[in-house]
C-alpha positions in Angstrom: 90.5 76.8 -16.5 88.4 79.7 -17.9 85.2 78.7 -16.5 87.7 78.6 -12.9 89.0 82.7 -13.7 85.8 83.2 -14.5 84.3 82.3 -11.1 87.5 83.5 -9.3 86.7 87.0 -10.5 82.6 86.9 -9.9 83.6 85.1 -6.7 85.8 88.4 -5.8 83.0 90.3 -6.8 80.6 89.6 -5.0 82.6 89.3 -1.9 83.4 92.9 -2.2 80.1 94.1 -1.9 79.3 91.4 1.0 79.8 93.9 4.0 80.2 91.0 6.6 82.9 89.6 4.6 84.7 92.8 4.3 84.1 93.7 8.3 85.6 90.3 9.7 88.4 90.3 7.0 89.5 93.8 7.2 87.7 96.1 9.9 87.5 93.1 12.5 91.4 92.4 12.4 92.2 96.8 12.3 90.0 97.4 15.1 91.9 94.6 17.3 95.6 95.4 15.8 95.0 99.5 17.1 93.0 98.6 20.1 95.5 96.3 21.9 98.4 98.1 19.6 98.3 100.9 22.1 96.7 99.5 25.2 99.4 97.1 25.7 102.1 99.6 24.4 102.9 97.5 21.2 105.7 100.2 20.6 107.8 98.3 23.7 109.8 95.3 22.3 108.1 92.2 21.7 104.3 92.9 22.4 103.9 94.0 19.1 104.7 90.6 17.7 102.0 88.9 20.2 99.6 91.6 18.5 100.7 90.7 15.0 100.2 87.2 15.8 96.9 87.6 17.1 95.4 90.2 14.6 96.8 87.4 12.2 94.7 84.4 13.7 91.4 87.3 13.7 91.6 87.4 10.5 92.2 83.9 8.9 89.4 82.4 11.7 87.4 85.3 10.1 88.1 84.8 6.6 87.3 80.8 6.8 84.3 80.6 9.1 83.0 83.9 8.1 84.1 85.2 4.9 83.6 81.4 3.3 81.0 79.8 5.8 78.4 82.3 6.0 78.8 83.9 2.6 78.3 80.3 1.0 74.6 80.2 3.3 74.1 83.5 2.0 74.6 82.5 -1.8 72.2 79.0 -1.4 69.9 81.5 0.2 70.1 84.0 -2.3 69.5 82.1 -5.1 73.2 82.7 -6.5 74.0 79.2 -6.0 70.8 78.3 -8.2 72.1 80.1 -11.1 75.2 77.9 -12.1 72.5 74.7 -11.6 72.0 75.1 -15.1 75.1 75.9 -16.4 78.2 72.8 -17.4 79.8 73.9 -13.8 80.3 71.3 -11.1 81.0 72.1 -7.2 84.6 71.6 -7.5 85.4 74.8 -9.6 82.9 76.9 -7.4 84.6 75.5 -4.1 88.0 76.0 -5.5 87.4 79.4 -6.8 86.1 80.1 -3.3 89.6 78.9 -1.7 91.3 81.2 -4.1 89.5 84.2 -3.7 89.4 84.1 0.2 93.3 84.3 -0.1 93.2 86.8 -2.1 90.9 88.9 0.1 93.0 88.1 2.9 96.6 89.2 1.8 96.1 92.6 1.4 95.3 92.9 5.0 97.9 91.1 6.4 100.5 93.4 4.3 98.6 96.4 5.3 99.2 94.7 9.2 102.4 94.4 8.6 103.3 97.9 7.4 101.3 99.7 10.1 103.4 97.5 12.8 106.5 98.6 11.2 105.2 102.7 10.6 103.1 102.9 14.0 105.0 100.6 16.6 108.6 100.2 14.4 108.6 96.4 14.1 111.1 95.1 11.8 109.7 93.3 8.8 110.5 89.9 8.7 112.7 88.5 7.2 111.0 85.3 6.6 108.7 86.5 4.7 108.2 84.0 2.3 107.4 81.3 5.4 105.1 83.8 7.1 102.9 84.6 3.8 103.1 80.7 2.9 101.8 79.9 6.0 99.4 82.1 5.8 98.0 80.8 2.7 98.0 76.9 3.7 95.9 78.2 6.9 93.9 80.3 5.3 92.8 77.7 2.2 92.4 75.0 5.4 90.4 77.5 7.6 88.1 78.1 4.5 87.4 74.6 4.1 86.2 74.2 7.0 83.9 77.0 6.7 82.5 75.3 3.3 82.3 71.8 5.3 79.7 74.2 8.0 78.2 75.7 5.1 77.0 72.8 3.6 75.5 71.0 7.1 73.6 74.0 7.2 69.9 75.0 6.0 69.9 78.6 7.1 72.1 81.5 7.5 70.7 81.8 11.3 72.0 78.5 11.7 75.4 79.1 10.6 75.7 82.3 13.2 74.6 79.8 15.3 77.6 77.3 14.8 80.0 79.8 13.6 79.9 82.1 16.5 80.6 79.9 19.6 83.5 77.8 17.2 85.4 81.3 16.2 85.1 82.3 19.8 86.5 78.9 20.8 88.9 79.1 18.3 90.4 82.7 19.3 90.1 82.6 22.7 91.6 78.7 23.6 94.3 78.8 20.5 96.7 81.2 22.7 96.0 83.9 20.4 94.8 86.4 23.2 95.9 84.9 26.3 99.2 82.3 26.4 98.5 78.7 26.7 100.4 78.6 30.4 97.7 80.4 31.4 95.6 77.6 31.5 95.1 75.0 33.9 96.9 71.2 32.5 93.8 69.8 32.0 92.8 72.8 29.5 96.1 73.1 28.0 95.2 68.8 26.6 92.0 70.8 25.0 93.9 73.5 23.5 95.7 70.4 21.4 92.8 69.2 19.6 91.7 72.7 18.0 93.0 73.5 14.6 93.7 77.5 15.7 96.1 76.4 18.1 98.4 75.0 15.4 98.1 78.1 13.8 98.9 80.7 16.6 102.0 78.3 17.2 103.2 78.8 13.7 102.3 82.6 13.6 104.0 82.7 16.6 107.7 80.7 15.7 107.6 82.2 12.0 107.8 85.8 13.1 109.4 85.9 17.2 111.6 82.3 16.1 112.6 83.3 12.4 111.3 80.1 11.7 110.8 78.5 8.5 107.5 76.6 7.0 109.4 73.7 7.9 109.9 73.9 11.8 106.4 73.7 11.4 106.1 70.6 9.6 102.9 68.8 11.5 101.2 72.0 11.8 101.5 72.1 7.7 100.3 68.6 7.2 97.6 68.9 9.4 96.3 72.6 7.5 96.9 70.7 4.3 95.0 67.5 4.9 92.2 69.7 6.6 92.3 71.4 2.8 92.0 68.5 0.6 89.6 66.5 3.3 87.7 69.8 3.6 87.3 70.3 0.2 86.4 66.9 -0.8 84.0 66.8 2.0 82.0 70.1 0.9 82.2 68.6 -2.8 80.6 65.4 -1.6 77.8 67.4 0.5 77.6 70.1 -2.0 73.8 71.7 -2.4 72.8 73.7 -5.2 68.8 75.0 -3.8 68.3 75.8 0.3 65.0 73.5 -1.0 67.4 70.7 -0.9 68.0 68.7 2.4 70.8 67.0 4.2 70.2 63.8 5.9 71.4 63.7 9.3 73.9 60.9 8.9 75.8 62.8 6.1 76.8 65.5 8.5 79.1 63.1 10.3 81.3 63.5 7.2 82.3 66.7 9.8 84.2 64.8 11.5 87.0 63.7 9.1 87.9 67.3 8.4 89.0 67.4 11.8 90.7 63.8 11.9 94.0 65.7 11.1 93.5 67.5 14.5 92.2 64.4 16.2 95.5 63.1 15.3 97.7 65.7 15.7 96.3 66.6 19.1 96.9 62.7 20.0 100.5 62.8 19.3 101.1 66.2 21.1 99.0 65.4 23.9 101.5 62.9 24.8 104.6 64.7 23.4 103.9 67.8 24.6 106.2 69.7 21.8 103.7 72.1 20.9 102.7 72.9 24.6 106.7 73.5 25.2 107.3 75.2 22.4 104.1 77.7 23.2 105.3 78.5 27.1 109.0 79.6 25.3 107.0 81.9 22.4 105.3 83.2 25.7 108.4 83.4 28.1 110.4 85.0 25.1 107.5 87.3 24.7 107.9 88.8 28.6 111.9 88.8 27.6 111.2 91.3 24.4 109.8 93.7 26.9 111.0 97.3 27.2 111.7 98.8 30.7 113.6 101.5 32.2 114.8 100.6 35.8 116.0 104.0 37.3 117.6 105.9 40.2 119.5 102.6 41.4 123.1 102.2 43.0 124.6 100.2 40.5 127.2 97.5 41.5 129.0 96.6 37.6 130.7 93.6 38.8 134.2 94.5 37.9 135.1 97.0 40.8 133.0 100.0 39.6 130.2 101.5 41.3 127.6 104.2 40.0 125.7 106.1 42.6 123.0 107.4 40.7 122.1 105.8 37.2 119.0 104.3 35.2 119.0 101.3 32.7 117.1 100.6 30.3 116.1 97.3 28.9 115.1 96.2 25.4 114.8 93.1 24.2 116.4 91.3 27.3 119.7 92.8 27.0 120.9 95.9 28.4 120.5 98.7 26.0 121.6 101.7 27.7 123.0 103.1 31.2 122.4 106.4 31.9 124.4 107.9 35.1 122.4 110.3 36.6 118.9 111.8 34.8 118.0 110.1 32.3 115.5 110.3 29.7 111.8 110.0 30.1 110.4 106.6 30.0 107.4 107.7 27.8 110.4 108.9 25.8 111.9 105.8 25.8 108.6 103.7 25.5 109.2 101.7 28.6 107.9 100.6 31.7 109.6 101.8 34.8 110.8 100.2 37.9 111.7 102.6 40.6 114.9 101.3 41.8 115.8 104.6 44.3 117.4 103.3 47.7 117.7 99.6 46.0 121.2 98.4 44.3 121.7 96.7 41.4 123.9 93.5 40.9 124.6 91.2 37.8 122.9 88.3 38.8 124.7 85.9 41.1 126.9 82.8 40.4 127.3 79.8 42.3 130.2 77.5 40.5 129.9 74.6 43.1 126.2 73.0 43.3 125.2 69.0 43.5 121.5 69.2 42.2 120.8 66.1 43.1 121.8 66.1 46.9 118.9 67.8 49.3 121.4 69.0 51.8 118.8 68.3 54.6 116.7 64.9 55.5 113.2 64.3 54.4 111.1 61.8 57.5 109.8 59.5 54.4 112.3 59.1 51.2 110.0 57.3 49.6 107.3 60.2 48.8 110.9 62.0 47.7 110.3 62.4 43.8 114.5 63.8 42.9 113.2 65.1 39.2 110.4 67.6 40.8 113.2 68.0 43.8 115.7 69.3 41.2 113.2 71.6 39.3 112.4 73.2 42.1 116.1 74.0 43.7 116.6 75.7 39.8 113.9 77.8 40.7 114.5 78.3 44.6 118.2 79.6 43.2 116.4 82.2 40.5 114.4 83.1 43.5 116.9 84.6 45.5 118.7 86.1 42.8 121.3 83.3 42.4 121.1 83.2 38.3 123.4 80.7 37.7 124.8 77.5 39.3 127.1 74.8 37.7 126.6 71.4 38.5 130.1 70.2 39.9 129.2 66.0 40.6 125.4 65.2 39.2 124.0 62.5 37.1 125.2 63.7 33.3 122.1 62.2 32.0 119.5 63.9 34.3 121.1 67.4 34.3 121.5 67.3 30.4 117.9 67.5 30.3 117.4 70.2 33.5 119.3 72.4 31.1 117.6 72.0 28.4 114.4 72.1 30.2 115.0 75.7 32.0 117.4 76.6 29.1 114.8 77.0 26.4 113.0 79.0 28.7 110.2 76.2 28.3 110.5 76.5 32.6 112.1 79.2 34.1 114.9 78.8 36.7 118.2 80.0 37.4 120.8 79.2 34.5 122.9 75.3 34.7 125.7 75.0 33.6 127.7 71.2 34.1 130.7 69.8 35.1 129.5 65.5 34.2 130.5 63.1 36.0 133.5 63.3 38.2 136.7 61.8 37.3 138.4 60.0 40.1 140.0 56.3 41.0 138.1 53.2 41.8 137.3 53.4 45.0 137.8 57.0 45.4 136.2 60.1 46.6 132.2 59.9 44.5 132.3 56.7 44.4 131.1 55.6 48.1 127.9 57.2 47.4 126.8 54.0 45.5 127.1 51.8 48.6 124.3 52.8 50.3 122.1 51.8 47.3 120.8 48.9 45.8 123.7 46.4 44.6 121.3 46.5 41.1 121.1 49.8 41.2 124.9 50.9 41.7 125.9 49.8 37.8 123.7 52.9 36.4 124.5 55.3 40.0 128.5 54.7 38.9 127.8 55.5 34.8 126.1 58.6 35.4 128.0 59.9 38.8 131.5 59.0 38.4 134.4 58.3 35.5 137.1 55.7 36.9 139.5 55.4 34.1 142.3 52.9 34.4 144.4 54.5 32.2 145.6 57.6 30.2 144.2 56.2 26.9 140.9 55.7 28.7 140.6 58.9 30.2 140.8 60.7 27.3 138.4 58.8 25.9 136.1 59.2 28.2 136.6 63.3 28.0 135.7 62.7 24.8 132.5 61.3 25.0 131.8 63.5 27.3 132.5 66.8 25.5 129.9 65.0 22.5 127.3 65.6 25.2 128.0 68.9 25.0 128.6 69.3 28.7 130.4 72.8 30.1 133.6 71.6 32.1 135.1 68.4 33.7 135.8 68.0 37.3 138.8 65.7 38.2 139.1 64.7 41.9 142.4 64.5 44.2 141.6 63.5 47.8 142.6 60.8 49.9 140.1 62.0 52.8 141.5 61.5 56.1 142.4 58.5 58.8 138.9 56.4 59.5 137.5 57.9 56.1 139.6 57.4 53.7 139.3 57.2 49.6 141.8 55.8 47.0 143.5 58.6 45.1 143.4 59.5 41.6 146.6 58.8 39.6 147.8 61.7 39.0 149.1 61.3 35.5 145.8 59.8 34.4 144.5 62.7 35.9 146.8 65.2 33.8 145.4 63.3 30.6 142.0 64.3 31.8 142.9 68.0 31.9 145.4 67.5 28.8 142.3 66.1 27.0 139.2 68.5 28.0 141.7 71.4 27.0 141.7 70.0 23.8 138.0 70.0 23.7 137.8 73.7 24.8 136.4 72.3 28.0 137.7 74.2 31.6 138.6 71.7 34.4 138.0 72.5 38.4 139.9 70.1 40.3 138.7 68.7 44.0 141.2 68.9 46.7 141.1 68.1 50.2 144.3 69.1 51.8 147.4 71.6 50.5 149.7 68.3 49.2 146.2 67.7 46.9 146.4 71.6 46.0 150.3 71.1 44.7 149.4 68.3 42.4 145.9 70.0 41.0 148.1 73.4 40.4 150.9 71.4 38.7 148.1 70.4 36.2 146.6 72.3 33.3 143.4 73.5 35.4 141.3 76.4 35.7 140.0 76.2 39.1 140.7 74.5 42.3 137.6 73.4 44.7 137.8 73.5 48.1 141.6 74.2 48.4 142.4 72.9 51.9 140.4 72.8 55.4 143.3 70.8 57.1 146.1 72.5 56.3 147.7 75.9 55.0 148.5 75.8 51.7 152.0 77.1 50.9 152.7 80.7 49.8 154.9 78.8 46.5 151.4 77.0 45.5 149.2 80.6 45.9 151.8 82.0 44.0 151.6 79.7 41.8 148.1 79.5 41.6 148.6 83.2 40.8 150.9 83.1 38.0 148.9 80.3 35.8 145.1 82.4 36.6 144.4 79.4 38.8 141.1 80.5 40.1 140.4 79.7 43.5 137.1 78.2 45.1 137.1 78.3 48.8 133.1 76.8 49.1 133.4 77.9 53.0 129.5 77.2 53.2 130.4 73.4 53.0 132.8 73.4 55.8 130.1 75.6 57.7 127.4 73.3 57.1 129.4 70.1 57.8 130.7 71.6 61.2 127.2 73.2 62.3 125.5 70.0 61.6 128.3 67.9 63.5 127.5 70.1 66.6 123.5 69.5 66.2 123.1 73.6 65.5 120.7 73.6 63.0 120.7 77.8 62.7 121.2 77.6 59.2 118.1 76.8 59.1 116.4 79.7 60.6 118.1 82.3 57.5 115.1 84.0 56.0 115.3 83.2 52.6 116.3 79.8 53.6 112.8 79.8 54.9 111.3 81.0 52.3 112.6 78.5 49.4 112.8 75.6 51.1 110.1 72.8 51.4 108.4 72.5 54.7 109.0 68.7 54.8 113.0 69.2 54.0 113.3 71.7 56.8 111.1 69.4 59.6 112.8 66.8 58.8 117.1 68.1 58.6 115.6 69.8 62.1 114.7 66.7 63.8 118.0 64.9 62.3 120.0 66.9 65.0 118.5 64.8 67.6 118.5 61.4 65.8 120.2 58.5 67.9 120.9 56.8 64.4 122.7 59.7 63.3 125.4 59.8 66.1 127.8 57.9 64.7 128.0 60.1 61.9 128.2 63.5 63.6 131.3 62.4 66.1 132.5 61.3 62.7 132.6 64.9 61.7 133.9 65.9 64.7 137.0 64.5 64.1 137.1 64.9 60.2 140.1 67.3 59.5 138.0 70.3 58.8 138.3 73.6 59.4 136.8 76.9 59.1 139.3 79.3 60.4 142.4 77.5 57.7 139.9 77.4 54.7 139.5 81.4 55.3 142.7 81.8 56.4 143.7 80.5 52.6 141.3 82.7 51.1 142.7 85.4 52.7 146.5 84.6 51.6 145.2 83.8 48.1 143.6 87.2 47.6 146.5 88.8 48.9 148.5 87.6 46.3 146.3 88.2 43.5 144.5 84.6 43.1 141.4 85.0 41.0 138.3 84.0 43.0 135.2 82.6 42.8 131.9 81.7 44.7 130.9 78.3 45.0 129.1 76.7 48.2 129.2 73.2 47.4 125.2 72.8 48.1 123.3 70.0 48.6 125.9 69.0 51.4 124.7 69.5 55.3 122.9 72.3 56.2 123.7 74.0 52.7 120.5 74.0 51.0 119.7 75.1 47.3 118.9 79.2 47.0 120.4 81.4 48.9 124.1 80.1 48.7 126.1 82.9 47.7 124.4 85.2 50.2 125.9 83.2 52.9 129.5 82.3 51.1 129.8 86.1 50.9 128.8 86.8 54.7 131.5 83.9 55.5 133.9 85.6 53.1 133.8 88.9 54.6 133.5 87.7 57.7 137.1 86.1 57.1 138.4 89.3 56.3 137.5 89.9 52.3 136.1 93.3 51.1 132.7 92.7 50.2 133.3 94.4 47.1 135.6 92.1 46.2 133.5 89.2 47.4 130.8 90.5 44.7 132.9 90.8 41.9 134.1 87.2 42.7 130.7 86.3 42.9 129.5 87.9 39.6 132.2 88.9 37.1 135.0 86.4 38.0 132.5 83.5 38.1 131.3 84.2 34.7 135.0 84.1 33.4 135.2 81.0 35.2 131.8 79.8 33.1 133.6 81.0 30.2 130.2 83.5 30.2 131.8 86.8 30.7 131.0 87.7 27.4 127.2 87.8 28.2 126.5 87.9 32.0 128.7 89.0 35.0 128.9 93.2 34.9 125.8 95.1 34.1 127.2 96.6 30.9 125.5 97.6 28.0 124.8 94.9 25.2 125.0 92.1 28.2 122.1 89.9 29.2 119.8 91.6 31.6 120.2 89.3 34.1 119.9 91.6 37.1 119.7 91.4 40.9 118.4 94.1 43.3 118.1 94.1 46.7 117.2 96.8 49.2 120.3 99.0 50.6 123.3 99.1 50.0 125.5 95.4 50.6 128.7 97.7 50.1 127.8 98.8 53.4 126.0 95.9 54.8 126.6 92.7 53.5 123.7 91.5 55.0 121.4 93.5 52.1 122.1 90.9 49.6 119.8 89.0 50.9 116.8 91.2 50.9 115.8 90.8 47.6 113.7 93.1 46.2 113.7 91.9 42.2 115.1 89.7 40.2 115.2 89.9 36.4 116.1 87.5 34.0 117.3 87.6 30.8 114.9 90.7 30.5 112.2 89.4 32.0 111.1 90.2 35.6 110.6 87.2 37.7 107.5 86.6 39.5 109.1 85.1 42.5 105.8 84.6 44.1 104.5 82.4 41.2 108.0 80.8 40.7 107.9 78.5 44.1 104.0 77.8 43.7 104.6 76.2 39.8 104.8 72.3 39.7 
């Protein structure tokens, strides 16, 4: 142990007067923390952290290859090395002491890092620290192992630039360090798995933006620890005391088992893709840490307010402050500014009634449809147009448990998904014909993910039950009978009043289908929060809106649907021709629902519609009498049905509701504020209020004025970060 101190301390020594060692562990990392510190404004939100992160990677790349790789040339060169030849001292104590010391060098500089981030751009200091300097250390004693593995394949100190050079720039520039993994093209972003700095930029990266522990980064930590103890043993086992001595060839393969870790690793996650995830959310909650000051906008709050004049500022995704009128400069306030003047701004819309997995249009060849990339990109196609969040109201439970967490995490970014599950109805009821047209093998697995068909009360609540485990956001209960020629079995209504009994147990709300105003009685006599459709055939009574009323029933007229379902039976495909329509959806889904208006096969189903018990003029007349007497309302459209395609939904249920006679104000507020309630959101999204997501829409003009604005889009912004809608609809 002496003879170990004792090298430690001659180790330290030496490397203090070893100017290269000092520049790339000290000078290297400070000239890269101030330069990028105040190019990229690291004193607005987040972008300090991505400096910290890479300044941190600079210098423990820099203390392994450089301060251990080069300086160990440097001592076979010098003779140093020669000197302990004669004394009792093997390589281990020597190699050891040169782990040690290399942390030791590199500390300081990380602390010093960490208290200029928090004096010069006022970063909090972690509190993790203990992970963070942990961390640190295991990469740090791995990186310098493999700088004593390069040290000891080498005969020259030329040589070692040589190899060093091109594997730091490697290193720093492919790990993510100075320019995000999603960046790269897929093929790249496979490479980026096998390199050791990668693993370490993750870590960095989670530890200090995620909180995270040492342990969240459990295979990184393996992998730096078996690089250590491989690393070591392999610069032991290759170990030269004189530059006189030589290697053979062969021996230098022993290289390659410091990196089997990383081989490994890189295996695994090429196939996994955990770390790949995990890296496009550290990047996509780096844009949401952002500061930026969006001024001189007409600001609609959402709950009946309007501000003529006001600026708000953004930090850290949420709103921090609104000023009405001037207010302060954005230098001031260390933000970027988006000039907002003649543009209004909107909480982010809500659609409540969306089937993900129906087109709402016709595709010429079904079997190049692929429904997963289909689905990804109607999330997006809704962000797009400013629609930020949609609840799945009838989708497979298993497949939109996984869209959420898939855009939830941020790893993709899309408009928010919230989920009903599967519908509840009878056997042989409404969501359960769409199993006959498939497969008779395929229908068992359709009817477990689509619909619930409980027999009894007992099994009902069960069935809620299991549900609720899946973490799901409300339950949907159907009462319809449909109408003479297309007809469906009703749901019993005391099985369905366990349903509702049973979800409000589980904290879950329940939105009940109806399809005429007998349907509407029964959903209202039943604990429920909201009723679908309300009725197209018939006026509902003034006894059920009151009633409606007096329980906070809240009321979803989806007048799209009935639209689309009409416009198609007629063969007037004009929906089609709406800009943003245009603009969101695939070329092949829009050929394709155009040409079905003048499909002989399709006849039989448009006189259908014809004659289906559907009507625009009641459903608004209902929407009218329900506002009138106080109803709560919401916006749903019931997409994916004909002619209602995914995107720009509530645009056109808010032209159809103020076209029925609603005040567009009140339309938005139903379409932002109450909807949130509805989502059980409010708390976080809905009004632009300080402390609230900034989840923002804003559109050119004002759609107080002109309805029609809300659908020229100028920005959308979510959860702090502004979306590139361009980018959004090219992503695969």
């Amino acid at each position: 142990m002496k003879a170990f101190l004792a090298l430690a301390r001659i180790d330290l020594k030496l490397a203090l007067r070893n100017r290269s060692v000092l520049f790339f562990n000290y000078f290297f990392p400070l000239i890269f923390f101030f330069v990028f510190g105040y190019s990229m404004n690291a004193e607005q939100g987040s972008r300090i952290i991505h400096v910290i992160t890479m300044v941190t990677v600079i210098g423990i790349l820099g203390n392994g290859l450089f301060g251990a790789g080069m300086r160990a040339v440097q001592d076979r060169e010098t003779d140093v090395l020669r000197r302990y030849k004669v004394t009792p001292i093997t390589p281990v104590p020597l190699l050891a002491a040169s782990m040690v010391t290399g942390v030791i060098l590199y500390l300081p500089g990380l602390i010093l890092t960490l208290i200029l981030a928090n004096r010069l751009f006022g970063m909090a200091i972690p509190s993790n620290l203990g992970s963070l300097f942990l961390f640190a250390i295991i990469a740090c004693v791995a990186f310098r192992a493999m700088g004593l593995i390069i040290a000891a394949v080498v005969n020259s100190s030329q040589e070692s630039l040589i190899l060093i050079q091109p594997l730091y720039m490697a290193m720093l520039f492919l790990s993510g360090a100075t320019f995000p993994l999603s960046f790269f093209p897929d093929w790249l972003q496979i490479v980026t798995q096998f390199i050791p700095a990668t693993y370490l930029m993750i870590g960095i990266a989670g530890i200090l933006q995620h909180a995270e522990s040492v342990l969240h980064n459990w295979q990184a930590v393996i992998a730096l620890l078996v690089t250590a103890v491989v690393g070591l043993f392999i610069a032991t086992k290759l170990f030269r005391w004189e530059k006189e001595e030589k290697l053979r060839n062969s021996a230098k393969l022993w290289v390659l088992a410091a990196l089997a870790p990383f081989l490994i690793l890189g295996i695994y996650q090429s196939w996994s893709r955990q770390d790949l995830a995990k890296a496009k959310i550290l990047a996509r909650d780096m844009e949401r840490g952002k500061t930026l000051l969006i001024q001189n906008a007409r600001v609609f709050v959402g709950n009946g307010k309007v501000i003529e004049s006001a600026s708000i500022l953004i930090k850290g995704g949420k709103i921090a402050e609104i000023y009405e009128g001037n207010a302060p400069d954005a230098k001031t306030l260390k933000a970027d500014v988006f000039e907002a003047a003649g543009k209004t701004v909107l909480p982010g819309l809500i659609d409540v009634h969306v089937h993900l997995g129906a087109t709402g249009g016709f595709i010429e060849d079904w079997t190049k449809f692929d429904a997963k990339k289909a689905i990804e990109r109607e999330m997006r196609a809704y962000l797009f147009c400013g629609v930020t969040s949609v609840r799945s109201a009838g989708d497979a439970v298993d497949d939109m448990l996984k869209v959420r967490k898939l855009f939830g995490s941020g790893e993709k970014l899309g408009t928010e998904l919230f989920l009903c599950g599967p519908l509840f109805t009878a056997e042989g009821g409404h969501g359960t014909e769409y199993g006959k047209f498939l497969p008779e093998p395929l229908r068992p697995a359709f009817i477990a993910q689509f619909v619930r068909t409980p027999k009894s009360a007992e099994e009902a609540r069960k069935q809620v039950d299991a549900l609720a485990s899946q973490r799901i956001d409300a339950i949907k209960g159907v009462l319809e009978a449909g109408a003479p020629g297309y007809s469906f079995n009703r749901m019993d209504v005391n099985i369905l009043r366990a349903v509702t009994e049973e979800a409000h147990a589980k904290n879950l709300p329940v939105a009940v289908h109806t399809g005429n105003a007998q349907d509407v009685v029964d959903a209202v006599s039943l604990p429920t929060d909201s009723v679908e459709h309300g009725s197209f055939a018939d006026e509902i009574s003034d006894a059920t809106i009151a009633e409606m009323k007096a329980k906070g029933i809240a009321y979803d007229p989806t007048l799209s649907v009935v639209e689309g379902f009409t416009s198609f039976a007629r063969g007037d495909m004009s929906l089609l021709k709406r800009s943003l329509v245009q603009q969101v959806t695939q070329k092949e889904l829009l050929d394709g629902t155009e040409r079905s208006a003048s499909k002989h096969e399709l006849d039989g189903m448009r006189e259908g519609l014809k004659h289906y018990p559907m009507s625009l003029d009641i459903g608004s007349k209902n929407l009218l009498k329900a506002w009138r007497a106080g109803v709560p309302l919401v916006t749903g459209s019931d997409a994916g049905n004909f002619l209602v395609l995914h995107g720009p939904t509530v645009q056109r249920e808010v032209e159809l509701w103020v076209a029925a006679g609603i005040p567009v104000e009140v339309a938005l507020q139903a379409a932002t504020l109450n909807s949130a309630k509805l989502l059980r959101a409010d708390s976080r999204m809905g009004t632009v209020e300080k402390g609230k997501e900034a989840t923002l829409l804003i559109v050119d003009g004002n759609p107080l004025q002109d309805v029609r604005a809300l659908s020229s889009v100028s920005a959308v912004f979510m959860k702090g970060e502004r979306v590139n809608r361009t980018a959004l609809l090219q992503e695969k």
